[in-house]
C-alpha positions as CSV (number, residue, x, y, z in Angstrom):
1,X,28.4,49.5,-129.2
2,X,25.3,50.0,-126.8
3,X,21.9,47.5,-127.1
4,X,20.4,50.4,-128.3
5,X,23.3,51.5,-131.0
6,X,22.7,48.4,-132.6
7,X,18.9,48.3,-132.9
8,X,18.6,51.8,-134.4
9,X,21.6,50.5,-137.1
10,X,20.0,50.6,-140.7
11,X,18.9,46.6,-141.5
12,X,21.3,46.7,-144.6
13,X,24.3,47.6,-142.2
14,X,23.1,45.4,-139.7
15,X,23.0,42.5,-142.5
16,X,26.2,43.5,-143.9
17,X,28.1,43.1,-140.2
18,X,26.3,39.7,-140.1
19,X,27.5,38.8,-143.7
20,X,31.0,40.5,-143.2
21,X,31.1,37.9,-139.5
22,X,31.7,41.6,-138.0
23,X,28.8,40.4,-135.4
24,X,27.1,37.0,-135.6
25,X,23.3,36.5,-136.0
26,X,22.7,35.2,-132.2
27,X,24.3,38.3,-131.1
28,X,22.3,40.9,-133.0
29,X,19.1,38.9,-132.2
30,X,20.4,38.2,-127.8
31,X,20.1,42.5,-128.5
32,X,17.0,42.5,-129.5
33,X,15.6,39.9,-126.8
34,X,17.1,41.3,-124.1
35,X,15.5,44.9,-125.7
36,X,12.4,43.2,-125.4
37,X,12.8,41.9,-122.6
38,X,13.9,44.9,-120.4
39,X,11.4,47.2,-122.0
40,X,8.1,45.7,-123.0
41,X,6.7,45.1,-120.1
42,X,5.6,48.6,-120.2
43,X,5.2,49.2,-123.9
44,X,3.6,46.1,-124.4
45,X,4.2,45.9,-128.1
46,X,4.7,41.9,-128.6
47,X,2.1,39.3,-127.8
48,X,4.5,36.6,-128.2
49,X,8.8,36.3,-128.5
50,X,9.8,32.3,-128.7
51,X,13.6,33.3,-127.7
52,X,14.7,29.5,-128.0
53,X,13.4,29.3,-131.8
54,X,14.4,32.6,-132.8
55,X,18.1,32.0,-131.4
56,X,18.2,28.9,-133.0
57,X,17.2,30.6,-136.1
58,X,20.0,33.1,-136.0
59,X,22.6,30.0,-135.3
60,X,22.0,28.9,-138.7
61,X,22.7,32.4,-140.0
62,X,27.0,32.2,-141.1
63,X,29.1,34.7,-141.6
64,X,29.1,35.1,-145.8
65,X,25.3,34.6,-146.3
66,X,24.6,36.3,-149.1
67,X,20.8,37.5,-148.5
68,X,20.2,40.8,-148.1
69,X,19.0,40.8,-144.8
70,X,20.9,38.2,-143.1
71,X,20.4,37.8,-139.1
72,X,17.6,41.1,-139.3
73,X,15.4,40.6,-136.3
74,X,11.9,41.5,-137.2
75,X,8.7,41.4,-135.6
76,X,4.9,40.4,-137.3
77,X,1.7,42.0,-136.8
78,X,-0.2,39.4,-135.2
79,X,-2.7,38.8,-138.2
80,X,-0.3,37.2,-140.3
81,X,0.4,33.4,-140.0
82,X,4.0,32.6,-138.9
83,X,4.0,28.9,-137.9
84,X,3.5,28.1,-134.6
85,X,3.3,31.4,-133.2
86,X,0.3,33.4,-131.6
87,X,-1.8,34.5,-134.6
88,X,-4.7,36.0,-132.0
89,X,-5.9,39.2,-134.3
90,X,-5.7,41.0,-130.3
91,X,-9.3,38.4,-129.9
92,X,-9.7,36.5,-127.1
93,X,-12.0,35.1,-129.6
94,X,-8.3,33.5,-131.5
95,X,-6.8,32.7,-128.2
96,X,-4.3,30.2,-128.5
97,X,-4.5,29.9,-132.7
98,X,-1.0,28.9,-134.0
99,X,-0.7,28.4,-137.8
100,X,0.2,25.7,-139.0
101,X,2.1,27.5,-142.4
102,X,3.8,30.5,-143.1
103,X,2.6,33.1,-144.8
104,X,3.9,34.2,-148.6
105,X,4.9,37.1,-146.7
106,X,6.8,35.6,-144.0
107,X,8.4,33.0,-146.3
108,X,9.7,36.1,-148.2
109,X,11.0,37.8,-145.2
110,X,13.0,34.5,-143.8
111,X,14.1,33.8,-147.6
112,X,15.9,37.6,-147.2
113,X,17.6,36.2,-144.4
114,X,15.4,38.3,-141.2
115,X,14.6,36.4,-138.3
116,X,11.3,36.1,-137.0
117,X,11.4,37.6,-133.1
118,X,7.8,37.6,-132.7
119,X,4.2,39.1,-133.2
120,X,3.4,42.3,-132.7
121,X,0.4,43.6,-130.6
122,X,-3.0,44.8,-132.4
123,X,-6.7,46.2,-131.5
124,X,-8.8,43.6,-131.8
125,X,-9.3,42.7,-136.0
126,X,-7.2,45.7,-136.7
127,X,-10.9,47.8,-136.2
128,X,-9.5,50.7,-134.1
129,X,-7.4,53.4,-134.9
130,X,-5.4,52.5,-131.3
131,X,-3.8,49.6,-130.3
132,X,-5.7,48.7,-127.0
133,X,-7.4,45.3,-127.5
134,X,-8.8,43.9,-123.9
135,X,-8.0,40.7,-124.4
136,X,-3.8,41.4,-124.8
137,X,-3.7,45.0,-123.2
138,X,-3.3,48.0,-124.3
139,X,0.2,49.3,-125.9
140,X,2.2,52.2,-125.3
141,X,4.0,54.8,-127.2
142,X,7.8,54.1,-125.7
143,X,8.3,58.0,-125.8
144,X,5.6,59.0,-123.2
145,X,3.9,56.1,-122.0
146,X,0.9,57.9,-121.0
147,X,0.1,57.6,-125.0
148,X,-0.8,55.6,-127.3
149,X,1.3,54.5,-130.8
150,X,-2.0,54.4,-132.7
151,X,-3.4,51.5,-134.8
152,X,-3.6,48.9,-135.7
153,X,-0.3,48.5,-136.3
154,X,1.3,50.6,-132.7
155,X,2.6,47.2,-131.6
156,X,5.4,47.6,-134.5
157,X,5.5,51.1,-134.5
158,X,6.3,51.1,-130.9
159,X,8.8,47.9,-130.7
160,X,10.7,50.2,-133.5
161,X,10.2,52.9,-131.5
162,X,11.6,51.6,-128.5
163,X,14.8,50.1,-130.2
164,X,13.5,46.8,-129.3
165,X,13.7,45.6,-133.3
166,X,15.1,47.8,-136.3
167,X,12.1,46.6,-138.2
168,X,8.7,45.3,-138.0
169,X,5.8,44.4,-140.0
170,X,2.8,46.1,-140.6
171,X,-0.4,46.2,-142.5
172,X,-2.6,49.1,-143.4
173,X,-6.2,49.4,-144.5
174,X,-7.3,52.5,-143.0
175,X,-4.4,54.3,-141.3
176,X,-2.9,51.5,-139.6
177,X,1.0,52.1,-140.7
178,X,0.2,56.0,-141.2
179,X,-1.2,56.6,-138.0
180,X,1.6,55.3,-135.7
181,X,3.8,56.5,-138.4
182,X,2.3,60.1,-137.7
């Protein structure tokens, strides 16, 4: 099965190979990073991947875990705290904030068994209908790269997109899920 076969796998099939030790945790998330890795410097949907912490977070995943979403590698939007981890809003003006907490959210999410890959790219406070903050550059839609995902959540939108992570977090108050959804 191809890097790209496995990140466009349902999540519940993808847990269920994880649970049924058909494909250990490390492995599905090593598809993901190296996803990332070979594609987003042109997309440009992630602010920040911690590949050390996130493999050590699928190590601890064992074939027979019983959550629903065991070994799931999933990405947050940038305005949500995940501890340690970038939590910039796409604002030079939060350069360098790292939570020191998870949010309710995000303690959900690792209690369903996903693992954290990293945080998504956002316009600046979530404002624009486009994801193309200054301060962390401007994200593109994996399918023509001459456009734009939309906002505020097109950092993952286009991570999905691009097979990079079968799911991703987003938020919306204004369009920000519908329009990249669109």
């Amino acid at each position: 099965m191809s890097n790209t076969d496995l990140m466009l796998k349902p999540v519940q099939e993808l847990a269920a190979l994880v649970r049924g030790g058909e494909i250990a945790a490390r492995e599905v998330v090593s598809t993901a990073l190296s996803r990332i890795e070979s594609l987003d410097d042109r997309v440009n949907a992630f602010v920040e991947v911690d590949p050390e912490r996130v493999l050590a977070d699928a190590d601890e995943i064992e074939p027979g875990d019983e959550r629903p979403f065991a070994g799931v590698p999933i990405a947050i939007k940038a305005n949500v705290p995940v501890a340690g981890m970038c939590m910039n809003f796409g604002s030079r003006f939060l350069q360098g904030h790292r939570p020191t907490h998870n949010a309710y959210l995000v303690r959900r999410l690792r209690d369903a068994g996903f693992v954290v890959i990293g945080m998504s790219n956002m316009p600046e406070f979530g404002i624009l209908p486009t994801t193309e903050p200054r301060h962390t550059g401007v994200t593109r839609n994996p399918w023509d790269l001459e456009r734009t995902p939309g906002g505020s959540s097109g950092g993952s939108a286009a991570a999905v997109a691009a097979g990079m992570v079968p799911l991703a977090h987003g938020n919306d108050g204004g369009g920000s899920i519908r329009v990249p959804a669109a």
